[in-house]
Biopython code that builds the backbone (N, CA, C, O; Angstrom):
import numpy as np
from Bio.PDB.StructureBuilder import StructureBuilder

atoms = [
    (1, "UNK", "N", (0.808, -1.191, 0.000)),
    (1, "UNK", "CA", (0.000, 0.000, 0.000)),
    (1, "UNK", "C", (0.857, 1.263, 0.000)),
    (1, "UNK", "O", (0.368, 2.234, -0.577)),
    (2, "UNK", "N", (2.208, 1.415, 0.627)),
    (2, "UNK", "CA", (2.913, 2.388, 0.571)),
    (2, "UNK", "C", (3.889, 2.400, -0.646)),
    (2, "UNK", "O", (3.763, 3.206, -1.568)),
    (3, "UNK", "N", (4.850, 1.477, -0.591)),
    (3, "UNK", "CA", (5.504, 1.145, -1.864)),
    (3, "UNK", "C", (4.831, 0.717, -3.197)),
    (3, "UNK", "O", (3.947, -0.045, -3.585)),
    (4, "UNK", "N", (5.807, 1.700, -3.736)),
    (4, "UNK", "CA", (5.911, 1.417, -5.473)),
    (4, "UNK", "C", (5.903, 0.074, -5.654)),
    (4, "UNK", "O", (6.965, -0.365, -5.211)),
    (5, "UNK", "N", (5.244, -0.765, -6.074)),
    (5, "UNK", "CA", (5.581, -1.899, -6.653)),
    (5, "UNK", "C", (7.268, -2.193, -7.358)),
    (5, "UNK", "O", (8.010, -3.139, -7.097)),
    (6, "UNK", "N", (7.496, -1.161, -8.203)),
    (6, "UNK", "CA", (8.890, -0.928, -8.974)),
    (6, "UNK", "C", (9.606, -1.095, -7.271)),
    (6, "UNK", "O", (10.254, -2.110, -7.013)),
    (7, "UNK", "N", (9.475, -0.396, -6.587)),
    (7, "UNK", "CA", (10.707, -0.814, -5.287)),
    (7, "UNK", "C", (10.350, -1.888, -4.636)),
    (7, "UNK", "O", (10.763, -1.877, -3.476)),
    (8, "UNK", "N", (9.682, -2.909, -4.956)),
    (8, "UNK", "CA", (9.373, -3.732, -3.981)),
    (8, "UNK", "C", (10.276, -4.923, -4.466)),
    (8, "UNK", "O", (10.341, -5.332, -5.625)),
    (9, "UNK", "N", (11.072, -5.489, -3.203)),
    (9, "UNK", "CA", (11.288, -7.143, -3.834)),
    (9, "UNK", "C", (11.222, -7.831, -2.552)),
    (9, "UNK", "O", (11.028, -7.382, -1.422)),
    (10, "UNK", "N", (11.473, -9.292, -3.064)),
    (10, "UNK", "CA", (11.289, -10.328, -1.985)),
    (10, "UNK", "C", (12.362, -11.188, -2.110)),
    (10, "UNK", "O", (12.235, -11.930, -3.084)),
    (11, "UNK", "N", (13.475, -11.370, -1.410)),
    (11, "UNK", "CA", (13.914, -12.554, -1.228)),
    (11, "UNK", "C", (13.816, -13.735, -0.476)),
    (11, "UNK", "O", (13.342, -13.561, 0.647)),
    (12, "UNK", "N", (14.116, -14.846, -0.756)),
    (12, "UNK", "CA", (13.913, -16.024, -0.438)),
    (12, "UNK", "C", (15.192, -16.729, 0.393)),
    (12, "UNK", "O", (16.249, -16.739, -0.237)),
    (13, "UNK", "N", (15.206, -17.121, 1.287)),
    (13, "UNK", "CA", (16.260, -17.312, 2.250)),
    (13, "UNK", "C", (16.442, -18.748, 2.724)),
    (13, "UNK", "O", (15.414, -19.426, 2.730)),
    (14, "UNK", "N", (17.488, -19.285, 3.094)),
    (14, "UNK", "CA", (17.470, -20.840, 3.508)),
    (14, "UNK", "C", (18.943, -21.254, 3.524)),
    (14, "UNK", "O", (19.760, -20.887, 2.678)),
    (15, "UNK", "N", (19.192, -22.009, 4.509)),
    (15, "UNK", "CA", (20.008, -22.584, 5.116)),
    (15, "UNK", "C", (21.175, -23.612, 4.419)),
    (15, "UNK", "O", (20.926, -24.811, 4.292)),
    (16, "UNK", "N", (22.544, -22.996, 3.956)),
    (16, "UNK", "CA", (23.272, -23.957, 2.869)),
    (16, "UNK", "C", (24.326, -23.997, 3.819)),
    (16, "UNK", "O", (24.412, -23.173, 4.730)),
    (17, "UNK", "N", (25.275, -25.090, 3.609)),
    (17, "UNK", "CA", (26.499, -25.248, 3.648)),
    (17, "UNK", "C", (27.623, -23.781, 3.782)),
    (17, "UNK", "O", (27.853, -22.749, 3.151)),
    (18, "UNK", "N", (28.090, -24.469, 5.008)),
    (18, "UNK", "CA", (29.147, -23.120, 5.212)),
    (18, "UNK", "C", (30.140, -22.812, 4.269)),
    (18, "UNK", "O", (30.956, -21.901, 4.415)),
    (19, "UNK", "N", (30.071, -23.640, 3.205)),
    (19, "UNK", "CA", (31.164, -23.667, 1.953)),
    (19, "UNK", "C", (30.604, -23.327, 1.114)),
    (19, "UNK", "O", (31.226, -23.043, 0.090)),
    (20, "UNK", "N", (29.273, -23.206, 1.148)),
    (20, "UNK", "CA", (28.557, -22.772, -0.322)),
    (20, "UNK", "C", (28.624, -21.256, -0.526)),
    (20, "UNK", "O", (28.483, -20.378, 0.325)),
    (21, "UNK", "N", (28.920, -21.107, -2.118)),
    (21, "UNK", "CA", (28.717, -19.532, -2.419)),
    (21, "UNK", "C", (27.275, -19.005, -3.479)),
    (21, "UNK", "O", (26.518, -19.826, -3.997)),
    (22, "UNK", "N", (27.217, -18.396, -3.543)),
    (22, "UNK", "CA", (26.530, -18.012, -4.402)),
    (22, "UNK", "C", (27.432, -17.631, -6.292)),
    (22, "UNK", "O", (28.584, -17.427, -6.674)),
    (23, "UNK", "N", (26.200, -17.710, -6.881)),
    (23, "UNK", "CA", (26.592, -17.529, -8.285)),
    (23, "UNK", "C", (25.693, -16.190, -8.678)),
    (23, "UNK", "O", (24.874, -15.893, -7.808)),
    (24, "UNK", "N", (25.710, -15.453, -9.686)),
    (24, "UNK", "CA", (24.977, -14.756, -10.659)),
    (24, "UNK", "C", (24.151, -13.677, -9.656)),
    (24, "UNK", "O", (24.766, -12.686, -9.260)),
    (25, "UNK", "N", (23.056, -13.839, -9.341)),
    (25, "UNK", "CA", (21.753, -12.832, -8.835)),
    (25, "UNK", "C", (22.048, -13.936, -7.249)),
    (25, "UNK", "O", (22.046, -13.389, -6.146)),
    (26, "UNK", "N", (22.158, -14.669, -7.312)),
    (26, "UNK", "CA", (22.177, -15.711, -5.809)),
    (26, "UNK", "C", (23.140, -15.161, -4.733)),
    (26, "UNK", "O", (24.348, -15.049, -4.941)),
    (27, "UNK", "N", (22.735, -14.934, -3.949)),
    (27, "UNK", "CA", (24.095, -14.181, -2.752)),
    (27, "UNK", "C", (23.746, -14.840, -1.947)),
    (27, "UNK", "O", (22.687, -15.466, -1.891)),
    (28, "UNK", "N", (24.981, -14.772, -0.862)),
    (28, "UNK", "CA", (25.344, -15.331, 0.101)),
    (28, "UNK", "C", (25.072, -13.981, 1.625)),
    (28, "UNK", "O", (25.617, -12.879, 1.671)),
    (29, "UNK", "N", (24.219, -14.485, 2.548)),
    (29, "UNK", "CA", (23.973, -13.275, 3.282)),
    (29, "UNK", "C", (23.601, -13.772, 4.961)),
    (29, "UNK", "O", (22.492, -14.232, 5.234)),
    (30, "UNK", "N", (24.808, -13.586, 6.120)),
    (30, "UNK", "CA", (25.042, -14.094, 7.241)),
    (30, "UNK", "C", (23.475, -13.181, 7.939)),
    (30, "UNK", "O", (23.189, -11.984, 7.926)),
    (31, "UNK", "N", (22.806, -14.269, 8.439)),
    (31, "UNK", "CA", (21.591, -13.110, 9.098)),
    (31, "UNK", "C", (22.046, -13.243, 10.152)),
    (31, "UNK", "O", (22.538, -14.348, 10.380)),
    (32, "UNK", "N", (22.089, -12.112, 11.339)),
    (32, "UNK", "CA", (23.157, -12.142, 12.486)),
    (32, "UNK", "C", (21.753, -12.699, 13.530)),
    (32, "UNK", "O", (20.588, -12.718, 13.134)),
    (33, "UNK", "N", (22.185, -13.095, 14.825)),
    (33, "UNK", "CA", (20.911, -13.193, 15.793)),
    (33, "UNK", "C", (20.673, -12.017, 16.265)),
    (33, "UNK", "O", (21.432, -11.057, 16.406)),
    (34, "UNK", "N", (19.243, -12.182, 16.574)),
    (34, "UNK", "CA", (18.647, -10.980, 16.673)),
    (34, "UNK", "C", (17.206, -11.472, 17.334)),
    (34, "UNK", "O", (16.790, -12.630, 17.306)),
    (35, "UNK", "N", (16.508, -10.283, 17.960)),
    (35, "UNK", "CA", (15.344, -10.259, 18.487)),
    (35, "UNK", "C", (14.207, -10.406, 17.392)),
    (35, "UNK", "O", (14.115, -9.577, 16.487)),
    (36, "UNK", "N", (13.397, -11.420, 17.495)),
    (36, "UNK", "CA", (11.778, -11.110, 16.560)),
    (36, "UNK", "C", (10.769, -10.904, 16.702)),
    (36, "UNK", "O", (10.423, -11.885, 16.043)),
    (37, "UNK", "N", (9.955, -10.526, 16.961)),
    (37, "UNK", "CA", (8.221, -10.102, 17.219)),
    (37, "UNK", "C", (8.075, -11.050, 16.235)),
    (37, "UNK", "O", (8.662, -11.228, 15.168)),
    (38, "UNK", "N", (6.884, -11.815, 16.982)),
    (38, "UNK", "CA", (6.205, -12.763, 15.179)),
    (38, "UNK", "C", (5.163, -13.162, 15.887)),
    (38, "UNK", "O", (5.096, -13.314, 17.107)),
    (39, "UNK", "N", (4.019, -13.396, 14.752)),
    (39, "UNK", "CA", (3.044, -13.578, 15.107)),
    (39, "UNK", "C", (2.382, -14.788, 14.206)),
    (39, "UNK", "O", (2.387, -14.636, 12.985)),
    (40, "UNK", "N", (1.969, -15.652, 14.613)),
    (40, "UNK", "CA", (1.457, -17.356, 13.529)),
    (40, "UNK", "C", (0.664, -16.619, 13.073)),
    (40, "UNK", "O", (0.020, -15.684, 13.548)),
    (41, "UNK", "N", (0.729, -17.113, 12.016)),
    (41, "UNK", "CA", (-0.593, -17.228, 10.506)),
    (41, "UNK", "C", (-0.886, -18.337, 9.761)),
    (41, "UNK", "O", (-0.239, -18.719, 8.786)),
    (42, "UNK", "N", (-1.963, -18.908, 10.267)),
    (42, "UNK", "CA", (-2.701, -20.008, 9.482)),
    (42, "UNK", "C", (-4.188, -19.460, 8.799)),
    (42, "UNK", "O", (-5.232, -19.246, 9.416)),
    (43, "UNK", "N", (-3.948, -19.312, 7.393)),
    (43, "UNK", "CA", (-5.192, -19.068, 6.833)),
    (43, "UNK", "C", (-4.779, -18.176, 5.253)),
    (43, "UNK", "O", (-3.562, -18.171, 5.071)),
    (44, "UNK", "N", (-5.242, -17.762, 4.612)),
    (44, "UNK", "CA", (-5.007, -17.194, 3.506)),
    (44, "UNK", "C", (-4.377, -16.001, 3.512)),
    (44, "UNK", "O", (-3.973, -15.457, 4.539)),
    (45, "UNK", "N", (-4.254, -15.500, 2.259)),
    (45, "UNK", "CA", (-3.299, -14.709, 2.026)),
    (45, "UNK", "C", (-3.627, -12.922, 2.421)),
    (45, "UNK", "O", (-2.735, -12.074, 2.451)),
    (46, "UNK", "N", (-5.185, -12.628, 2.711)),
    (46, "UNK", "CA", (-5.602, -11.953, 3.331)),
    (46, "UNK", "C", (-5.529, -11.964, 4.595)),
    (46, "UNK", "O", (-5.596, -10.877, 5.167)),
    (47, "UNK", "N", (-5.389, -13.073, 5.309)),
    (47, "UNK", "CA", (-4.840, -13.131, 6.569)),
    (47, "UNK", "C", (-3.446, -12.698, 7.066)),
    (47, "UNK", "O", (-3.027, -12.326, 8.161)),
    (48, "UNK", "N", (-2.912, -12.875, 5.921)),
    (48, "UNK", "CA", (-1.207, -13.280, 6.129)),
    (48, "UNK", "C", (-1.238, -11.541, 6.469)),
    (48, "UNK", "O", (-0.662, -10.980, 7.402)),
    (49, "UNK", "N", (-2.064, -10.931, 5.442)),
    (49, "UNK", "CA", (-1.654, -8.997, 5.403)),
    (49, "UNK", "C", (-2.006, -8.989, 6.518)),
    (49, "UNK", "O", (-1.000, -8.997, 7.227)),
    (50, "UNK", "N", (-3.373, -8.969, 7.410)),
    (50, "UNK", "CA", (-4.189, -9.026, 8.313)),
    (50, "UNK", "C", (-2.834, -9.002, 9.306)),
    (50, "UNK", "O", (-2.655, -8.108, 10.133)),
    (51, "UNK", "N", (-2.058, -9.938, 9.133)),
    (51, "UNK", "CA", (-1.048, -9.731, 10.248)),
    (51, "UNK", "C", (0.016, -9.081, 10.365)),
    (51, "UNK", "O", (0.558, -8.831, 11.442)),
    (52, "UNK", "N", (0.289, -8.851, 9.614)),
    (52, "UNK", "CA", (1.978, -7.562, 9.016)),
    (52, "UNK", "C", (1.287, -6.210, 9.414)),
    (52, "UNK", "O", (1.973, -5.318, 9.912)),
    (53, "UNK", "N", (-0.190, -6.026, 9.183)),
    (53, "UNK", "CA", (-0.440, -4.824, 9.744)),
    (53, "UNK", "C", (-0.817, -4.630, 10.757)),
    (53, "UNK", "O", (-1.029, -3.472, 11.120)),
    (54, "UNK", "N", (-1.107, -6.052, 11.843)),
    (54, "UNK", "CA", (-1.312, -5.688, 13.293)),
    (54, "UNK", "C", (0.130, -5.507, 13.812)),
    (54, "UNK", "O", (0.345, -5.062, 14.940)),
    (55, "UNK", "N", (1.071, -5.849, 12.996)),
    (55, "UNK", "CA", (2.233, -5.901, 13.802)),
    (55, "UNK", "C", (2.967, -4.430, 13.589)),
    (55, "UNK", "O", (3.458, -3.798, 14.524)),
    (56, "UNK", "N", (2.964, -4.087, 12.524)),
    (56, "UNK", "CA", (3.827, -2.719, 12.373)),
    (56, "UNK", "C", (2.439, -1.724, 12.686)),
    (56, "UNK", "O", (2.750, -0.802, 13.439)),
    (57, "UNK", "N", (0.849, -1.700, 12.242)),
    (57, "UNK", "CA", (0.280, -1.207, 13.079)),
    (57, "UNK", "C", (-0.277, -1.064, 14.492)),
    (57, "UNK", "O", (-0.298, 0.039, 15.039)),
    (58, "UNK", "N", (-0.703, -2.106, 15.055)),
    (58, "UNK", "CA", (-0.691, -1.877, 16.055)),
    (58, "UNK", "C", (0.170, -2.336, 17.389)),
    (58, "UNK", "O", (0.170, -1.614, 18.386)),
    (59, "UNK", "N", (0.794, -3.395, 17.355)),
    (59, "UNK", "CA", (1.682, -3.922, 18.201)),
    (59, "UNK", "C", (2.870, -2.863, 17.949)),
    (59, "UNK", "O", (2.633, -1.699, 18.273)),
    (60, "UNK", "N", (3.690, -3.063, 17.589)),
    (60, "UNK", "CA", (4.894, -2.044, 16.719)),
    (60, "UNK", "C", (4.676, -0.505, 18.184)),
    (60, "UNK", "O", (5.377, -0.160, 19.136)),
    (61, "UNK", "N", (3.756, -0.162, 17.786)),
    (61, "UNK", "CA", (3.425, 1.296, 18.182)),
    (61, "UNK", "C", (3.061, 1.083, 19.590)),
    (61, "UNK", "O", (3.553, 1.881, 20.389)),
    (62, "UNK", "N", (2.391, 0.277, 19.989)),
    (62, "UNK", "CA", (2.558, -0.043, 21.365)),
    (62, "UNK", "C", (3.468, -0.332, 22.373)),
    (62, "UNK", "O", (3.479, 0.073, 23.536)),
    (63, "UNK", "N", (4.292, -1.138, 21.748)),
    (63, "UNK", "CA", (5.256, -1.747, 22.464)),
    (63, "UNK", "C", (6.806, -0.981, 22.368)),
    (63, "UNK", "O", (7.231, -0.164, 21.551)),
    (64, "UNK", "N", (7.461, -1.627, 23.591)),
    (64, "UNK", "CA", (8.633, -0.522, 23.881)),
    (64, "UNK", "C", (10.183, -1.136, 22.815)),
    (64, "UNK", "O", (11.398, -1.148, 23.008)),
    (65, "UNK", "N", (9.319, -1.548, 21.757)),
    (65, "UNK", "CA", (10.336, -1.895, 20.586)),
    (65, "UNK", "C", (10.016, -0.735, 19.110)),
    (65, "UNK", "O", (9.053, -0.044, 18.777)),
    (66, "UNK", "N", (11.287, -0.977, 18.568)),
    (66, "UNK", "CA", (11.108, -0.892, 17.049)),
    (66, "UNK", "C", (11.940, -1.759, 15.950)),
    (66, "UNK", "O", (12.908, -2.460, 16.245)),
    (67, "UNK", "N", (11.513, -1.633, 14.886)),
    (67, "UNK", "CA", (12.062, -2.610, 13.729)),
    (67, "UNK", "C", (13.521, -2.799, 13.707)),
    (67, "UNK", "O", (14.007, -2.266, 14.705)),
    (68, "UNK", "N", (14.062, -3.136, 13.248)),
    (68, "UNK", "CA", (15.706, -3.160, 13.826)),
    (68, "UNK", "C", (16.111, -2.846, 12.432)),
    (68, "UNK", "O", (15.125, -2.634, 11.727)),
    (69, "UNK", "N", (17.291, -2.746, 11.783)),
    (69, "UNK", "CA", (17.559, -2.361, 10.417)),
    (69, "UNK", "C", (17.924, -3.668, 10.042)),
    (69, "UNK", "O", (19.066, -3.683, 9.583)),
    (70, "UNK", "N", (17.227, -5.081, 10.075)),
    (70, "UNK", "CA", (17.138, -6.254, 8.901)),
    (70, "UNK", "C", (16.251, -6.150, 8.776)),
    (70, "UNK", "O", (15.511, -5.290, 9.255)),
    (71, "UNK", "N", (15.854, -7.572, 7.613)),
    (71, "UNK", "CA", (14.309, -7.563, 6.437)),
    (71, "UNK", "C", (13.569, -8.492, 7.660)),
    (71, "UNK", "O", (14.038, -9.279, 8.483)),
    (72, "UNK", "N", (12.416, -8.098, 7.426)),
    (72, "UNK", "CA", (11.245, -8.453, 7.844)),
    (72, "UNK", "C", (11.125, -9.746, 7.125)),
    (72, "UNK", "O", (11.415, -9.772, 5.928)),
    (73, "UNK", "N", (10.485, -11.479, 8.103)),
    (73, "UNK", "CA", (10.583, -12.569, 7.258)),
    (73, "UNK", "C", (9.219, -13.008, 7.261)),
    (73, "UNK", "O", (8.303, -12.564, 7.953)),
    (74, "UNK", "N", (9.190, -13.771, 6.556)),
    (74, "UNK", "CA", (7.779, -14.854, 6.801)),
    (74, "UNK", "C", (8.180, -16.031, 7.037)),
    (74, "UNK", "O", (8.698, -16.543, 6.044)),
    (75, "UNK", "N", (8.155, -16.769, 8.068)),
    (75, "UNK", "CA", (9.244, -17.999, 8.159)),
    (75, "UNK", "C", (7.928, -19.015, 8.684)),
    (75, "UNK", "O", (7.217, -19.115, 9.684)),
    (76, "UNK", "N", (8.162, -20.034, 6.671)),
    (76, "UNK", "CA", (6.900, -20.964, 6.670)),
    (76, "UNK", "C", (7.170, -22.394, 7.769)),
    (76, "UNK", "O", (8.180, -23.097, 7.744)),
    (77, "UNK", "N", (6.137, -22.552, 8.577)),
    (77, "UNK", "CA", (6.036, -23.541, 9.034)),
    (77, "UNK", "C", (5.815, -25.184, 8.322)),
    (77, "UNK", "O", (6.282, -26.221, 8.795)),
    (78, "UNK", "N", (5.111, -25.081, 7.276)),
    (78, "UNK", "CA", (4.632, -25.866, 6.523)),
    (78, "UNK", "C", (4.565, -24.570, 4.900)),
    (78, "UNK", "O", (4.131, -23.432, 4.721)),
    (79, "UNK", "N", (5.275, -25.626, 4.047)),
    (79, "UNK", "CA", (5.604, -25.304, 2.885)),
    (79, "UNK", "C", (4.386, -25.193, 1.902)),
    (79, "UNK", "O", (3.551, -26.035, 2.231)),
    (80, "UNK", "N", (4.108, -24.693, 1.158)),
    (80, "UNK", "CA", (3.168, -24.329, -0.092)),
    (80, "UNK", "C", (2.796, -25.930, -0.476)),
    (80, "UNK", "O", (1.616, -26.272, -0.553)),
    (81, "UNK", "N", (3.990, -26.965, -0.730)),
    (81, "UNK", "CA", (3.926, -28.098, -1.702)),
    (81, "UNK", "C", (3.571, -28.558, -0.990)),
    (81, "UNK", "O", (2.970, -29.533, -1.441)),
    (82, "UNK", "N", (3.467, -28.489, 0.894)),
    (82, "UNK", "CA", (2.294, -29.607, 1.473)),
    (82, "UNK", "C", (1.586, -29.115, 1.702)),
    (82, "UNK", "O", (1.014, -29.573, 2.692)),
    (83, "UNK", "N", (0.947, -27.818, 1.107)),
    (83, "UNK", "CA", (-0.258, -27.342, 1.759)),
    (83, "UNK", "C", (-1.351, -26.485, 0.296)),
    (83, "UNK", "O", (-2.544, -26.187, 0.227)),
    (84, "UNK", "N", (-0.326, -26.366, -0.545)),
    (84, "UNK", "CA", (-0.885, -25.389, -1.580)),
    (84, "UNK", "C", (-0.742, -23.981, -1.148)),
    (84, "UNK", "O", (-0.618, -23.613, 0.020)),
    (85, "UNK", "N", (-0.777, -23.049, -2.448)),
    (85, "UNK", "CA", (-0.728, -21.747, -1.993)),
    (85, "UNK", "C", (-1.967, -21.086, -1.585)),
    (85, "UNK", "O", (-2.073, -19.907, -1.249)),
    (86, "UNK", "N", (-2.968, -22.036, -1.655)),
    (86, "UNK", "CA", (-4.254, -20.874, -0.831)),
    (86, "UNK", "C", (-3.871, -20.936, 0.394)),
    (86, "UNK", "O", (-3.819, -19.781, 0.817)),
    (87, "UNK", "N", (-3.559, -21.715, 1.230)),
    (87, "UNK", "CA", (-3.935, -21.430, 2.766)),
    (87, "UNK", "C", (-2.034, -21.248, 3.300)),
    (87, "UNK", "O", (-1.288, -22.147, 2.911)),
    (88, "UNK", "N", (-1.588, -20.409, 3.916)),
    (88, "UNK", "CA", (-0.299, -20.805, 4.659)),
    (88, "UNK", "C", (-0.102, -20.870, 6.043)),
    (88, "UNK", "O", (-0.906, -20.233, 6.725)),
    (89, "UNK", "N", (0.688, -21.427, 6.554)),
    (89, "UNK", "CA", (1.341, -21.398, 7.665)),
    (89, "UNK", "C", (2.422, -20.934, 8.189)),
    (89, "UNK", "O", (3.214, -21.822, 8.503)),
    (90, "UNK", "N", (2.713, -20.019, 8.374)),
    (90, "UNK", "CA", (4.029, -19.450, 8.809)),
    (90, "UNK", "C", (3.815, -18.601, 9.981)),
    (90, "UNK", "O", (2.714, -18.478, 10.518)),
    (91, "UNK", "N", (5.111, -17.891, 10.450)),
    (91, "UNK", "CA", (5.199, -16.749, 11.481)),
    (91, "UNK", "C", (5.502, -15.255, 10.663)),
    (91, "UNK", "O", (6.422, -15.380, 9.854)),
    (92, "UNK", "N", (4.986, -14.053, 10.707)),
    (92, "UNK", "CA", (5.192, -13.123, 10.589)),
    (92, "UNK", "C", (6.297, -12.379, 11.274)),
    (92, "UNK", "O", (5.929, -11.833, 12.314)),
    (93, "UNK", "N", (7.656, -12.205, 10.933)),
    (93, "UNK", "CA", (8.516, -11.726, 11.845)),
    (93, "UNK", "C", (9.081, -10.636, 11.840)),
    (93, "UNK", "O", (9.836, -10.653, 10.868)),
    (94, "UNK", "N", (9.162, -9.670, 12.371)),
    (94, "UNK", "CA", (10.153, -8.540, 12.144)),
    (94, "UNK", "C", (11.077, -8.237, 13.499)),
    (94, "UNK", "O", (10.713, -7.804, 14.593)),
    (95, "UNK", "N", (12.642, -8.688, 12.948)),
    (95, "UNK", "CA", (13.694, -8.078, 13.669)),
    (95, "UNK", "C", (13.739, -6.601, 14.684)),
    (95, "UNK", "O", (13.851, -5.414, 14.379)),
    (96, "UNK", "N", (13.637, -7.096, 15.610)),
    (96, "UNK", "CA", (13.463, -5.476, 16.871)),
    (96, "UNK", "C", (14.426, -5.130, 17.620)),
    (96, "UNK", "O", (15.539, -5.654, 17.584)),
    (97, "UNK", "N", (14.162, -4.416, 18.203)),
    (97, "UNK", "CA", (15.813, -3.540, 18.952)),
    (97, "UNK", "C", (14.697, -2.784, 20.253)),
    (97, "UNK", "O", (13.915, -1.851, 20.069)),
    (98, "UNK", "N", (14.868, -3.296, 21.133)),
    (98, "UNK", "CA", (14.554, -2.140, 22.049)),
    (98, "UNK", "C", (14.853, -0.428, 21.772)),
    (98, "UNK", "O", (15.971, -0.064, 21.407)),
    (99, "UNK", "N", (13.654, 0.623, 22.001)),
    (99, "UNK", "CA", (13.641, 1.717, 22.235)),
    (99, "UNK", "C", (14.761, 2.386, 23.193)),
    (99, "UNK", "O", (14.725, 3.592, 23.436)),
]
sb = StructureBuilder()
sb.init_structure("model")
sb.init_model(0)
sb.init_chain("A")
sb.init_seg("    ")
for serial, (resi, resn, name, xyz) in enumerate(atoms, 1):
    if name == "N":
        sb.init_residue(resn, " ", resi, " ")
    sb.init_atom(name, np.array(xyz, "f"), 0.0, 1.0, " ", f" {name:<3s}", serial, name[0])
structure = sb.get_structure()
């Protein structure tokens, strides 16, 4: 709703070998530990928004956190191929830093 579509992207993230590199557009990118706010989502893809905006709207603003400067994840519990893409399962997460 805020972003340009033209600025928007998504990457896809997952767990390789400490020897593996990346090739071409594929990078290699250490996510450091860190604090997450997340919230489960089981249900469609209107749900999934339903929750990114309770979190940066209303939780976010409540609470004595803010976003931290990494990407915000969706970290699926159950994958698309056992579930299909209508319904998902994942956590809504965004990296925080105490105020």
């Amino acid at each position: 709703a805020f972003t340009p579509l033209e600025l928007c992207r998504y990457d896809i993230c997952l767990t390789v070998p400490d020897d593996w590199t990346g090739t071409g557009e594929v990078q290699v990118r250490c996510f450091p530990p860190c604090q997450l706010a997340t919230i489960r989502c089981v249900g469609d893809i209107f749900l999934v928004d339903q929750a990114w905006q309770f979190l940066y709207s209303y939780w976010l603003p409540r609470s004595r956190y803010q976003p931290d400067n990494l990407p915000a994840m969706e970290i699926y519990r159950r994958q698309p191929r056992e579930i299909g893409w209508l319904e998902y399962d994942l956590d809504c997460a965004v990296p925080v830093v105490p105020l």
